[in-house]
Each structure stands twice: as structure tokens, then as C-alpha cells.
BANUTI-936224 format. One line per 4 residues: number of its first residue (from 1); their letters; for each residue x, y, z of C-alpha. Coordinates in nm, 3 decimals, always signed. Layout:
// BANUTI-936224
NUM> a> X Y Z  ...
// end
This chain:
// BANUTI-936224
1> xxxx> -2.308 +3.467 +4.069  -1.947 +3.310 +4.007  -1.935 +3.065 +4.254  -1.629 +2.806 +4.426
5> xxxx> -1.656 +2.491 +4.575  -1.477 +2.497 +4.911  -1.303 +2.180 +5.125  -1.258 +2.272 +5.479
9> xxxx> -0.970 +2.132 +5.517  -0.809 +2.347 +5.193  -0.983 +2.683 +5.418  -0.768 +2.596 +5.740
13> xxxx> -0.515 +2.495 +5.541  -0.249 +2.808 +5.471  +0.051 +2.668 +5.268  +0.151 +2.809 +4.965
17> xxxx> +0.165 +2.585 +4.606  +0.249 +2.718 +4.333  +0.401 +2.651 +3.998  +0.577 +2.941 +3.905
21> xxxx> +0.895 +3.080 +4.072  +0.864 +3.312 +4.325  +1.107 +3.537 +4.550  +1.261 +3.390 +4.866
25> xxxx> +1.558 +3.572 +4.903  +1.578 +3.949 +4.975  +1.917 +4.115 +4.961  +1.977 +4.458 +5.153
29> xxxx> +2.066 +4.757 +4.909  +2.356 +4.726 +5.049  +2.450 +4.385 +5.009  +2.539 +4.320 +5.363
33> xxxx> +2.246 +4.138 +5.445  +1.995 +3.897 +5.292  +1.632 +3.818 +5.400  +1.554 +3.431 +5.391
37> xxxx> +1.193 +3.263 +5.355  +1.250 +2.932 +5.524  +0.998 +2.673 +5.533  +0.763 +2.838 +5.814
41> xxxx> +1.021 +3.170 +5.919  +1.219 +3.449 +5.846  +1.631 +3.425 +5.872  +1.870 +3.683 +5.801
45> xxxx> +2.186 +3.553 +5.597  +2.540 +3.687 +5.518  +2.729 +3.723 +5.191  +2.913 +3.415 +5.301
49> xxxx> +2.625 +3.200 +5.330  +2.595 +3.196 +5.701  +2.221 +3.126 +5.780  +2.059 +3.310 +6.083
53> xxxx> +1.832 +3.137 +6.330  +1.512 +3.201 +6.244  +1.366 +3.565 +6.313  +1.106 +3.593 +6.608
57> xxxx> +0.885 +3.866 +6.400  +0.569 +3.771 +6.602  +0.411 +3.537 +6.325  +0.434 +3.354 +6.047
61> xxxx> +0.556 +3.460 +5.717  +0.238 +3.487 +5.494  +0.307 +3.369 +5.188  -0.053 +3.367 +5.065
65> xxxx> +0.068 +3.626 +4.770  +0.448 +3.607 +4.701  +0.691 +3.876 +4.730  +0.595 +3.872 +5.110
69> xxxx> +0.909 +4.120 +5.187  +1.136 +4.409 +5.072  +1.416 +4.620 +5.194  +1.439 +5.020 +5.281
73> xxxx> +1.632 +5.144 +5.068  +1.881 +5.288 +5.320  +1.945 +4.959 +5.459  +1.782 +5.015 +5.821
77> xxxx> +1.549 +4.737 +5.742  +1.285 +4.579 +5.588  +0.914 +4.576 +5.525  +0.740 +4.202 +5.608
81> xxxx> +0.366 +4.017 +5.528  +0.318 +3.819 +5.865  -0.001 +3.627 +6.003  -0.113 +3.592 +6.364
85> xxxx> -0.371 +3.414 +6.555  -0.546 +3.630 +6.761  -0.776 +3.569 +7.057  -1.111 +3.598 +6.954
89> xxxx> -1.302 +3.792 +6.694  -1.378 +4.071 +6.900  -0.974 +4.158 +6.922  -0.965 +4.118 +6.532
93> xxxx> -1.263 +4.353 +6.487  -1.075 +4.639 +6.608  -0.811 +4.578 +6.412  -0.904 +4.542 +6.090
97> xxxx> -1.157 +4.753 +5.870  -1.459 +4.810 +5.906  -1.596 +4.644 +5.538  -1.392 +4.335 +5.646
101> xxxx> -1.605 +4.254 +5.963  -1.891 +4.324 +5.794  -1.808 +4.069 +5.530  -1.667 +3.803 +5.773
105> xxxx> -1.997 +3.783 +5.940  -2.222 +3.773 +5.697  -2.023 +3.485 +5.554  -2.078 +3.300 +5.942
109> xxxx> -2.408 +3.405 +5.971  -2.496 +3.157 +5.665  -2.213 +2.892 +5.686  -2.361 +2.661 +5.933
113> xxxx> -2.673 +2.637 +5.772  -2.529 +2.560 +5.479  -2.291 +2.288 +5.566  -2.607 +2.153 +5.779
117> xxxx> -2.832 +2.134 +5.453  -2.517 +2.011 +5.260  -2.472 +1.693 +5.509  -2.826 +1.609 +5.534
121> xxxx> -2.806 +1.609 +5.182  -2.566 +1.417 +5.108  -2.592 +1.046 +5.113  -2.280 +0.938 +5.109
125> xxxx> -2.229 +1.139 +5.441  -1.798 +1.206 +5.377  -1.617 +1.559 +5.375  -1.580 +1.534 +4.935
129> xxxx> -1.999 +1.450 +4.930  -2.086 +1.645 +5.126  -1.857 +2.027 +5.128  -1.840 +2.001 +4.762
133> xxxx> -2.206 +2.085 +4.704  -2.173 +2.411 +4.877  -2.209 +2.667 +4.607  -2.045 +3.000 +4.816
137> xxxx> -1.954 +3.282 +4.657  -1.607 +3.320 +4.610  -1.401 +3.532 +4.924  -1.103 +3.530 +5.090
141> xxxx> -1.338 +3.580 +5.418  -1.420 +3.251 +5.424  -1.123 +3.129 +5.639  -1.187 +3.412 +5.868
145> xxxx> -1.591 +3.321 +5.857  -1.501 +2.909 +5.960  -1.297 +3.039 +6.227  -1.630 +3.281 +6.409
149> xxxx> -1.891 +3.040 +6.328  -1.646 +2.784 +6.530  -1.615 +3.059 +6.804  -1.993 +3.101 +6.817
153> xxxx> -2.102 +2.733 +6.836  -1.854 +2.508 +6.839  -2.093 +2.284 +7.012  -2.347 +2.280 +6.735
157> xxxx> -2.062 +2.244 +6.442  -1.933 +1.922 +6.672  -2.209 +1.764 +6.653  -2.288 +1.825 +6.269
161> xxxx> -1.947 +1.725 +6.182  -1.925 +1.399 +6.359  -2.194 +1.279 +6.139  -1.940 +1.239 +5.885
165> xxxx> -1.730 +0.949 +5.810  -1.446 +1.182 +5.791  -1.510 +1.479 +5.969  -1.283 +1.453 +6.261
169> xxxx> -0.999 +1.581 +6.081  -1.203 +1.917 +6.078  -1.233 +1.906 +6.434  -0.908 +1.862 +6.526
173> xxxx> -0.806 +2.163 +6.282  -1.111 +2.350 +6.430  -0.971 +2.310 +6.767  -0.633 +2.356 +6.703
177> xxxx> -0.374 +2.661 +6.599  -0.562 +2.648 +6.201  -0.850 +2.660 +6.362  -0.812 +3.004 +6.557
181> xxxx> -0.881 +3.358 +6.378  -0.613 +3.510 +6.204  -0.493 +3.886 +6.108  -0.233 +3.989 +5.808
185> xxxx> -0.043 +4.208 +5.854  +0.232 +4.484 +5.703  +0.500 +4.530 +5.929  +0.910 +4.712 +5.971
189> xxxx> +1.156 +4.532 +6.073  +1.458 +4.730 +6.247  +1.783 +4.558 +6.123  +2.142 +4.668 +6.243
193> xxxx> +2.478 +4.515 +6.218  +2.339 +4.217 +6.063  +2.055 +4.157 +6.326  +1.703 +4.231 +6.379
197> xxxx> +1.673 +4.505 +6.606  +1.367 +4.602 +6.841  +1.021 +4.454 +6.817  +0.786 +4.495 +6.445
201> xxxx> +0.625 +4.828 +6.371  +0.278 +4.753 +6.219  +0.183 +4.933 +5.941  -0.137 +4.792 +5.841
205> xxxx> -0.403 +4.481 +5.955  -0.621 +4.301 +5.766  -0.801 +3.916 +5.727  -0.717 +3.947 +5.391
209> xxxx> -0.376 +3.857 +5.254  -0.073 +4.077 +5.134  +0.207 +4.043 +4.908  +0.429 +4.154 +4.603
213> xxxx> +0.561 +4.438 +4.846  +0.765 +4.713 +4.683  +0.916 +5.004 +4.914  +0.925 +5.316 +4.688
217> xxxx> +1.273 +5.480 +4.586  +1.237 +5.729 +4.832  +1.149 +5.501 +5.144  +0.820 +5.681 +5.222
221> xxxx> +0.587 +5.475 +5.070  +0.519 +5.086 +5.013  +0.264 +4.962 +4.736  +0.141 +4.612 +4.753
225> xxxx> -0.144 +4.380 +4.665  -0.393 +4.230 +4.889  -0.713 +4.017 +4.864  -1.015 +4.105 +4.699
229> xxxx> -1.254 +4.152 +4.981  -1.528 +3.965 +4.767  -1.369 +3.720 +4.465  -1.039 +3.655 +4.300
233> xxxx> -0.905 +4.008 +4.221  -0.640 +4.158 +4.391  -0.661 +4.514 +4.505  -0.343 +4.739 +4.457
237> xxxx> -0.261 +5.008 +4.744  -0.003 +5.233 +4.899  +0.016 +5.312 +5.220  +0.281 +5.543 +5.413
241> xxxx> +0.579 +5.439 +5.604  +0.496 +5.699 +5.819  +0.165 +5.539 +5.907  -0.231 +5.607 +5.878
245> xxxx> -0.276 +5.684 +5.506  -0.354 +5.408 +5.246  -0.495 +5.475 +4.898  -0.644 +5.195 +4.679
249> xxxx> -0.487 +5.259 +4.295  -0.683 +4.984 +4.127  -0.796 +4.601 +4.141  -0.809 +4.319 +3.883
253> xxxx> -0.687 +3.951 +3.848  -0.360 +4.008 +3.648  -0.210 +4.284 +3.753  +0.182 +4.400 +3.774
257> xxxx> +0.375 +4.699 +3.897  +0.634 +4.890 +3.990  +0.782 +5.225 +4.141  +0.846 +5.487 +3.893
261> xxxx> +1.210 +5.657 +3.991  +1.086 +5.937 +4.147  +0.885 +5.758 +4.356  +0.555 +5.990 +4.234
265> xxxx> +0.420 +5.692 +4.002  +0.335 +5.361 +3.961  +0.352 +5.165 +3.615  +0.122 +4.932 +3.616
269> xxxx> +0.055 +4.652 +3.329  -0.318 +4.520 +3.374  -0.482 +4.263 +3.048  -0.707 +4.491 +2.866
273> xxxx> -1.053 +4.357 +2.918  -0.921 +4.235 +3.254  -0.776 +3.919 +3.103  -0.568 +3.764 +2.780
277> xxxx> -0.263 +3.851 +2.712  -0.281 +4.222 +2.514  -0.191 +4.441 +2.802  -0.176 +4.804 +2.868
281> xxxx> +0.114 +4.964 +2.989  +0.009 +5.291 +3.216  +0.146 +5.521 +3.423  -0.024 +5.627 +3.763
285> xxxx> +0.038 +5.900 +3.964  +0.000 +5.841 +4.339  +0.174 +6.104 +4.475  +0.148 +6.495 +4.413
289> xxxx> +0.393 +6.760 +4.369  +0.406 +6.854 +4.759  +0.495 +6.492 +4.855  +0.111 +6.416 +4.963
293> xxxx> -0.005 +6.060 +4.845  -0.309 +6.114 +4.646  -0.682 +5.954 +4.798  -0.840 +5.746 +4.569
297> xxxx> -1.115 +6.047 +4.409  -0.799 +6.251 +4.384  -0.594 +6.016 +4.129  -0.537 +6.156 +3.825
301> xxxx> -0.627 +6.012 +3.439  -0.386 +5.722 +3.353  -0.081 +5.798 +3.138  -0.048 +5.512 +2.830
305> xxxx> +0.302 +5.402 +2.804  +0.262 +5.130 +2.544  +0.026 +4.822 +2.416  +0.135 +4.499 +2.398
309> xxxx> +0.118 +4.096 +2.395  +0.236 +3.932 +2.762  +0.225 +3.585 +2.816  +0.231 +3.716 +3.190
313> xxxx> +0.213 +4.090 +3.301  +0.546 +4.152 +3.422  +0.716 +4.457 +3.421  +1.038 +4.625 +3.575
317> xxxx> +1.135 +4.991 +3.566  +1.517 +5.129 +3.471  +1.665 +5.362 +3.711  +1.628 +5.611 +3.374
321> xxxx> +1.244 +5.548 +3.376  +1.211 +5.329 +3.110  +1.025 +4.997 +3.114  +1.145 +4.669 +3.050
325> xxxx> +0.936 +4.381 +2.955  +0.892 +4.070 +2.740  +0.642 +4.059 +2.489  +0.525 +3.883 +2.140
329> xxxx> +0.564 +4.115 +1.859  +0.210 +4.085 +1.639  +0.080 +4.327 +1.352  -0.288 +4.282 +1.325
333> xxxx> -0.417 +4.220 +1.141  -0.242 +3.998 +0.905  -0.280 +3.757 +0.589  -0.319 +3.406 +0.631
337> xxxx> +0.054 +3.376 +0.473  +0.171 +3.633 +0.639  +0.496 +3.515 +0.884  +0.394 +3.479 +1.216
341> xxxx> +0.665 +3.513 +1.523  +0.505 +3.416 +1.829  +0.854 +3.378 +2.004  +0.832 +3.651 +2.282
345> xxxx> +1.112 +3.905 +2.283  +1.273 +4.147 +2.560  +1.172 +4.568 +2.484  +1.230 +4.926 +2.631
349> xxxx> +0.922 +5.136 +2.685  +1.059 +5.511 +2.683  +0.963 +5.695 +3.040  +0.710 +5.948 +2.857
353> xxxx> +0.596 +5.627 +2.595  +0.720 +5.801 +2.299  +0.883 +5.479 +2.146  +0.906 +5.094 +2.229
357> xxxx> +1.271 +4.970 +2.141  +1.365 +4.578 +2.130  +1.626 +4.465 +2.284  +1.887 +4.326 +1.975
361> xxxx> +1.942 +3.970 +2.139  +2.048 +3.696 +1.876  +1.827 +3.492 +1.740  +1.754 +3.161 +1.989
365> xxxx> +2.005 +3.279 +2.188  +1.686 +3.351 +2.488  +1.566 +3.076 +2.674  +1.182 +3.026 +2.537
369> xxxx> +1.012 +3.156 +2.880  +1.048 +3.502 +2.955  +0.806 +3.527 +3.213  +1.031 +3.599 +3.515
373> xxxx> +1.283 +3.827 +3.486  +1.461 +3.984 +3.755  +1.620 +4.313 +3.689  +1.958 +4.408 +3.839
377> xxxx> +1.958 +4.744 +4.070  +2.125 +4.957 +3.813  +1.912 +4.850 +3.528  +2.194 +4.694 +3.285
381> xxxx> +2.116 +4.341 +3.362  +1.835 +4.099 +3.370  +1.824 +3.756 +3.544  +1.586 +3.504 +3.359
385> xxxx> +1.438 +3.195 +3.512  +1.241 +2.955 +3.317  +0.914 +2.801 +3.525  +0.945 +2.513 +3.292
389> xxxx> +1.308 +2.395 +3.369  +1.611 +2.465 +3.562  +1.771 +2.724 +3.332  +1.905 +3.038 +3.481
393> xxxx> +2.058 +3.323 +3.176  +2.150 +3.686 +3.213  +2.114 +3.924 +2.952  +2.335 +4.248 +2.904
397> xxxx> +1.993 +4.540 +2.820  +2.230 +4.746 +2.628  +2.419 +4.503 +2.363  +2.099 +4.223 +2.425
401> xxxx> +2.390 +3.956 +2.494  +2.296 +3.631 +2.652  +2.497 +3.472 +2.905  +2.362 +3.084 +3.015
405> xxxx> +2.441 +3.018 +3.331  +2.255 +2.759 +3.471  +2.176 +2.475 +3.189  +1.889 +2.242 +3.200
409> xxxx> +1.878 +1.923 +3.445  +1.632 +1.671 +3.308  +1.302 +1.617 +3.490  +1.379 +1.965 +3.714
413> xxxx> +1.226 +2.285 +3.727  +1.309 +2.603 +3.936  +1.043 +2.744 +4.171  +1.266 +3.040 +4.300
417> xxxx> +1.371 +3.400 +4.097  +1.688 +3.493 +4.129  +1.840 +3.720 +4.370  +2.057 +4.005 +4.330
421> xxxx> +2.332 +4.107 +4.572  +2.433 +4.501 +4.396  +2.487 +4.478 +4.000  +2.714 +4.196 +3.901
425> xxxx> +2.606 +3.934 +4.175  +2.316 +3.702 +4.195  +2.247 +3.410 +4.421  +1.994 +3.140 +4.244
429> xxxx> +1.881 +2.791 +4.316  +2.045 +2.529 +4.096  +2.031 +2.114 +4.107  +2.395 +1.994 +4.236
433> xxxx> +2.397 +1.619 +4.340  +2.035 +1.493 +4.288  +1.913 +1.781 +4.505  +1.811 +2.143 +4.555
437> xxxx> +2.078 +2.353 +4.629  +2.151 +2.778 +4.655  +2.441 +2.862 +4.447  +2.646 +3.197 +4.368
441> xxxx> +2.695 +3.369 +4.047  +2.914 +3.666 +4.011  +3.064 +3.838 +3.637  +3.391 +3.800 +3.789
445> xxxx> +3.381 +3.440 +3.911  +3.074 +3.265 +3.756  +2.904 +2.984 +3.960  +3.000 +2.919 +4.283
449> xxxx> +2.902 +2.757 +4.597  +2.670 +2.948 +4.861  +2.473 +2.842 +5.161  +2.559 +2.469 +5.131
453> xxxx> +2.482 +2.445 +5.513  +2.158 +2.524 +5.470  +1.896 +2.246 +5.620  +1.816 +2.061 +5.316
457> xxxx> +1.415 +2.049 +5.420  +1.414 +2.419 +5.421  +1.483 +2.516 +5.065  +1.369 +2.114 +4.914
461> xxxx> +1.106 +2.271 +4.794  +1.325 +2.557 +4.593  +1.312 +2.295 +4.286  +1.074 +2.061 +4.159
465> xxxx> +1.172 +1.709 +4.011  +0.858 +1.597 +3.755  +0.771 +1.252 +3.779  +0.904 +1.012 +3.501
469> xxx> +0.633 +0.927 +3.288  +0.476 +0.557 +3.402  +0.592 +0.619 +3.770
// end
């Protein structure tokens, strides 16, 4: 059984690290209006810069899985990942499914125990000693599991805990906000004339986390990941804007998507084996011919697009259908002398996967990470952000030009994608001063300065400065 070795404090604990840039700003189809993930809210911004107070949505932003939000695409509003603390267990069991609860306490049924026989165990009687030697198998119930076993003896977990050197830090989380049971949740989000209107529609609960939300073309469906009930997979679904109907596609630990124009299909890009980089490129329909979104015994065979080599499954799809993504061009197998290129390259999958074309860029004229690209809405562009560095380029699709616009700053790398506002406007996180700061890029007036009054704690963490070696 593939096990994980949990701290407590990492289980209460519901911030967000990660390496790799991820979307924090949301612009409307419209460009009127940008969505903001501040440091624990939501803000609505203007094309100006101005920076709403933040957004009372009824929780927190989860930002478990990134890509937390996404606009309608008439502009009305926008579709939101929150978390909530709710009373007790017996509100979140009727909110959530069935399989969920089920899970959740099984998990507290055995958790006390086992942190009991862990601690009396464990002779150096500290958190590290004695947590760490708690093979459980690995579930994003767990959080939700602490949280009931607290509400069901709180006494009895007191007492165990205090018999660490170091356990009242758990207490205080245990008896605190962290410490109470929380729901995820999908929600709308009314917006008009530049403000939130009305209170959030929920569209679907769960303990388990959502993210990488992508409203379909049409605005009647949204397709997003959430938590494998069980281990690290994520589980891909669709669910209706209308409400009540939500179909699971497919699960696996590296997976990508996106909506297919006619908002009838996914393409998804999933490692074949389930992991390394050769990747499939399939299309899925999830919708049928009358408009009805397909249950999960109903979906039909997958269509193959193409086969490739992804350093990370990412994928984008033109407004024409086609799919753009960056991969290593291999022929296997080869000689030993045989030239190798292992420099990773931008191509067009045709809609029906009749042909892959590459896209005729000059040679080292791409910056050497390709792994996040942002496409514009019209398909002609591409925004590229390396994880590595703070290098921001735009390439023209058609004529495979390459346009730097942001050039390296020693010792900094970018932890937000770019966002763009229509087809020939992006805003983007750049260094300016010694610091993290949101910037403005347009074809008609390059960089430019955008949001500077934006608290400098909230978006500090936009960029990362690496530590100079020997510090």
C-alpha cells in the first residue's frame, strides 16, 4: 500500500507552495474587469489598475489546486473554488457525497489510535518522532478526518497531545479556525458594472479540493479537477451551470485539458502509462448531439489526436480546433550517432489529428522552458513564462516570431502566468526596483506600468528571489 508520512501541523495547515507559476489574475471576456487572488481574498480590478477591496464571497479562496477561477463568457460573472468552516460534521455530511463521509470516518475511526501507539512509541516524545512514524495511506480526507476525531474527543486527543514536548501548537490549531471542518466548494459569482452583485450560487460541495476551472465556450458547462478521494490523482469532471448533473471524464496524476470550440469535447493530454513524459493527445466527448452532458457509462471511445514528448502536459485549444503545445521532437528509435534535439519546440495538432505542424520559430530565438504558455483569446498569440527565471516572450503562432519582453533579473524567478486582457494585451509580473511588481504589456505600447498601488505583501510572493549561494 503506497503510503505518506503526515505532520499535523502540514494537515491544518492550507497555504499553497509551489514552484511553478500559476494564474492569479482573471480578466473578463470583455476586458472590463479583472479577477485578483490576493494573499487570503478575492478583488475585482480595472483596466487602470484600480484594486477593489477585497470580495466578501463567503470564504476563502482555495487555492489547494490552481486555476481556482474563470469567467462566463458573456461577462455576467465568474465561476470561484472557495473553502468554509462549517459547524460540525453533521452539517458537512449533508453536503457533500455520500463516498466522502464514508471515507472521512473511516480515516477518524483509526487516527487516534494511531497517533496514541505512535507517541507511546516514540521515545523521544516530540511532534517529528513521533507523527512521522505513522504510515497512513495517502488521502486528501485526512484534514477532514483530524478535524471529526477532534469533534468526537477532543478531551482524549488533549490529553495524548500534551505528552509531547511540542504538541501544544496542535492544540491551539485544533481549537482554533484550522482546526474546524471545512467544505470546497464551486460557486457563481454575479458581477455588474464592475462589482460583485448578489450573494454566491453554489454549484457543487465537497472536502476535497477544486481547481484548474474552465467554463466551456458556450457557458453551460464548467470542467475542473478535484482531489482523488483516496491518493494523489486528480479526478476530472463537468458539471452544469444549470445545476445537479456532474460526470467524472477520467482521473490520473498528470493530467491537462481544455474545451474543444464547440463546447461538445474535451482534449485532454494524460502521460501514457500514467507518468513520463510521452503523452497522448485525445479527444473526449462529454456532451451529445441534443446538448445532454453524457454520464460516465455513456462516454464514448477516446478520439487520438496525436503522440508526443511533454516535459509537462500542457495543452491549449485554437478557436479553429487545433491544439497547441510544446513538445521534444524524438524518432525512435535511433543510432547511437544519430543527432539528438532534445530542445522542446511549439506544434499545431489539426482538430480531426490528421497532421502535427511545428511552429517555424528561429532557432534559439525560444526561451528554453516552454512549460507555461498562455494562449491569447483569438488563438494568434502565446504568452511564455519561464518557472526558472523572470523571462516573459510572446510568440506570433502563424509566422513563429519571438518577441522578448521581459528579460532575465539575476537570482529571480516568476511564480505567476501571464494574463490576457482581449488579443494584444497582457498584464504579467516583472522585478522593477528590487521587488515584485504587476506590469502592462500591450503590441501598441510595450511595457508599461499597472497596479503600482497594489499592497506590496499581497502580490510579494508573485516572484521568487533564490538565495545567493553561501548565504
Amino acid at each position: 500500500m503506497k503510503t505518506i508520512r503526515y505532520s499535523l501541523l502540514a494537515i491544518l495547515s492550507t497555504a499553497l507552495v509551489s514552484c511553478d507559476p500559476v494564474e492569479r489574475v482573471w480578466w473578463s471576456p470583455d476586458g472590463k474587469t479583472s479577477v485578483v487572488h490576493g494573499a487570503s481574498a478575492l478583488h475585482l480590478a480595472e483596466p487602470g489598475g484600480s484594486l477593489g477591496a477585497p470580495l466578501d464571497l463567503g470564504g476563502k479562496p482555495d487555492a489547494a489546486i490552481p486555476g481556482g477561477v474563470d469567467w462566463l463568457p458573456d461577462s455576467s460573472g465568474f465561476v470561484f473554488a472557495r473553502v468554509r468552516p462549517v459547524a460540525d460534521w453533521k452539517e458537512a455530511q449533508t453536503l457533500i457525497p455520500e463516498e466522502e463521509t464514508k471515507a472521512v470516518e473511516g480515516l477518524a475511526r483509526i487516527l487516534p489510535g494511531a497517533a496514541d501507539a505512535a507517541i507511546r512509541a516514540s521515545e523521544e516524545k516530540t511532534l517529528d518522532a513521533a507523527f512521522s512514524a505513522i504510515p497512513l495511506k495517502m488521502s486528501p480526507c485526512i484534514e477532514p478526518a483530524v478535524g471529526l476525531a477532534w469533534e468526537k474527543d477532543s478531551a482524549g486527543i488533549t490529553t495524548m497531545l500534551k505528552t509531547l514536548s511540542d504538541g501544544q501548537p496542535i492544540l491551539d490549531a485544533l481549537a482554533g479556525p484550522e482546526g474546524k471542518i471545512k467544505v470546497r466548494e464551486i460557486c457563481r459569482q454575479k458581477v455588474g458594472n464592475g462589482q460583485a452583485s448578489g450573494v454566491p450560487e453554489v454549484l457543487a460541495t465537497s472536502v476535497l479540493a477544486h481547481g484548474a476551472l474552465q467554463v466551456s465556450p458556450d457557458g453551460k458547462w464548467v470542467a475542473c479537477f478535484r482531489e482523488g478521494i483516496e491518493d494523489d490523482t486528480r479526478e476530472l469532471l463537468v458539471l452544469s451551470l444549470a445545476g445537479g448533473q456532474v460526470t467524472s471524464i477520467t482521473s490520473g496524476k498528470k493530467l491537462a485539458f481544455a474545451w474543444a470550440p464547440d463546447s461538445t469535447a474535451l482534449v485532454i493530454v494524460r502521460p501514457v502509462g500514467g507518468d513520463g513524459p510521452l503523452s497522448d493527445i485525445d479527444r473526449q466527448t462529454v456532451v451529445d448531439a441534443q446538448g445532454k452532458l453524457l454520464a460516465a457509462k455513456e462516454l464514448l471511445p477516446l478520439v487520438p489526436l496525436a503522440r508526443a514528448v511533454m516535459n509537462a502536459p500542457t495543452i491549449s485549444v485554437l478557436p479553429d480546433g487545433r491544439v497547441f503545445f510544446a513538445g521534444t521532437p524524438v524518432q525512435l528509435p535511433a543510432a547511437g550517432a544519430a543527432t539528438r534535439d532534445t530542445k522542446p519546440k511549439l506544434f499545431l495538432v489539426a482538430a480531426d489529428g490528421s497532421g502535427v505542424t511545428e511552429i517555424p520559430c528561429a532557432p534559439g530565438s525560444l526561451p528554453m522552458d516552454l512549460r507555461n504558455l498562455v494562449l491569447s483569446p483569438d488563438g494568434k498569440k502565446a504568452a511564455i513564462v519561464e518557472s526558472g527565471s523572470s523571462v516573459v516572450a510572446v510568440v506570433d503562432l502563424a509566422t513563429g516570431v519571438v518577441q522578448m519582453i521581459e528579460p532575465p533579473v539575476e537570482g529571480w524567478e516568476n511564480r505567476t502566468l501571464p494574463a490576457w486582457r482581449g488579443n494584444n494585451e497582457f498584464t504579467f509580473t516583472a522585478v522593477r526596483d528590487g521587488k515584485a511588481r504587476t506590469v502592462r504589456w500591450s503590441s501598441q505600447s510595450g511595457v508599461e506600468t499597472w497596479g503600482q498601488n497594489w499592497p506590496e505583501g499581497m502580490i510579494s510572493h508573485w516572484m521568487s528571489k533564490r538565495e545567493a549561494k553561501g548565504e
